[in-house]
C-alpha positions as CSV (number, residue, x, y, z in Angstrom):
1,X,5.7,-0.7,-2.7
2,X,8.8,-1.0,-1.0
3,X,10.5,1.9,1.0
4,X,14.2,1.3,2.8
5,X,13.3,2.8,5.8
6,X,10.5,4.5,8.0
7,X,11.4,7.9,7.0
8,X,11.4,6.7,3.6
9,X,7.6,4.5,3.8
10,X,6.5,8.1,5.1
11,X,7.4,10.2,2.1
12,X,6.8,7.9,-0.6
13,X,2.9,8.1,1.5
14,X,3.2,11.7,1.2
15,X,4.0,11.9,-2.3
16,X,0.6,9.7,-3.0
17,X,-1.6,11.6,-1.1
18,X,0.0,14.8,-2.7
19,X,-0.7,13.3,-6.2
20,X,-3.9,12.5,-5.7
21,X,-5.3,15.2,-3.9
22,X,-3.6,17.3,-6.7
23,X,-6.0,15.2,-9.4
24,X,-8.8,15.6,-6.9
25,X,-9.0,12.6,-5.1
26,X,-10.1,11.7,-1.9
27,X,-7.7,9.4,0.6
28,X,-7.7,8.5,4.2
29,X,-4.3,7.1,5.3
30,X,-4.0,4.4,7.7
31,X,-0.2,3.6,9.9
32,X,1.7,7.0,8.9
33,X,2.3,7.4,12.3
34,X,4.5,4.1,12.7
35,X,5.1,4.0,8.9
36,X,6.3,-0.1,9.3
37,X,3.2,-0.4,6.9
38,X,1.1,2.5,5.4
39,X,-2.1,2.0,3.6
40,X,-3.6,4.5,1.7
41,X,-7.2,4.6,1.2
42,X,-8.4,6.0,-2.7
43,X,-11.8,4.6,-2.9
44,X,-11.1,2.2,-6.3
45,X,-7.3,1.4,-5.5
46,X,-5.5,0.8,-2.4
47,X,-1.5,1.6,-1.9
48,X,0.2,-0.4,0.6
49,X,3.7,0.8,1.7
50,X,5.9,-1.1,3.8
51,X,9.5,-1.5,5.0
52,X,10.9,-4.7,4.2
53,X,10.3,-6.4,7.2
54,X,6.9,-5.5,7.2
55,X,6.7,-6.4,3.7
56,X,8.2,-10.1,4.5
57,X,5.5,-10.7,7.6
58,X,2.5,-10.2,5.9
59,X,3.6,-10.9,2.6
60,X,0.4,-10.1,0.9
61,X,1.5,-11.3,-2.6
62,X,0.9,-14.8,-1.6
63,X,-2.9,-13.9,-0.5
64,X,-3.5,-11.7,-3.6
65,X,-1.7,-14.4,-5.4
66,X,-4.4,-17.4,-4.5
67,X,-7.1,-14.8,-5.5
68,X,-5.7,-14.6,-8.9
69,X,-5.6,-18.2,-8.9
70,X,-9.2,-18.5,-7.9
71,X,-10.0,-16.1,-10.7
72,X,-8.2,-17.9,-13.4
73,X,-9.7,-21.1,-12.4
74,X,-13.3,-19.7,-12.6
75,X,-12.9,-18.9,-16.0
């Protein structure tokens, strides 16, 4: 996801580690401290959170989107 701002990459991490601590989950958070890119840790499912520059440089929908390719391909 997508947050406008540092401030806002920061509390949309909060609210997630909140959540799932709340259902009883585990999670180690990764880049809170710079919050251009936060990655939060859940054991089965990762949450990335960036600002939209960050978003833009890595742009990880194009690598997740060959791995779908891959998949579709090897069925």
């Amino acid at each position: 996801m997508t947050g406008r701002s540092v401030i806002q990459t920061r509390s949309i991490a909060d609210a997630i580690v909140e959540k799932a601590a709340e259902a009883g989950l585990r999670s180690r958070t990764e880049g809170h401290a710079d919050g251009g890119w936060i990655l939060i840790d859940l054991g089965h499912v990762v949450a990335h959170v960036f600002t939209p520059d960050q978003r833009q440089f890595y742009n990880l929908e194009r690598l997740w989107g060959r791995v779908a390719e891959a998949r579709a391909e090897a069925q």
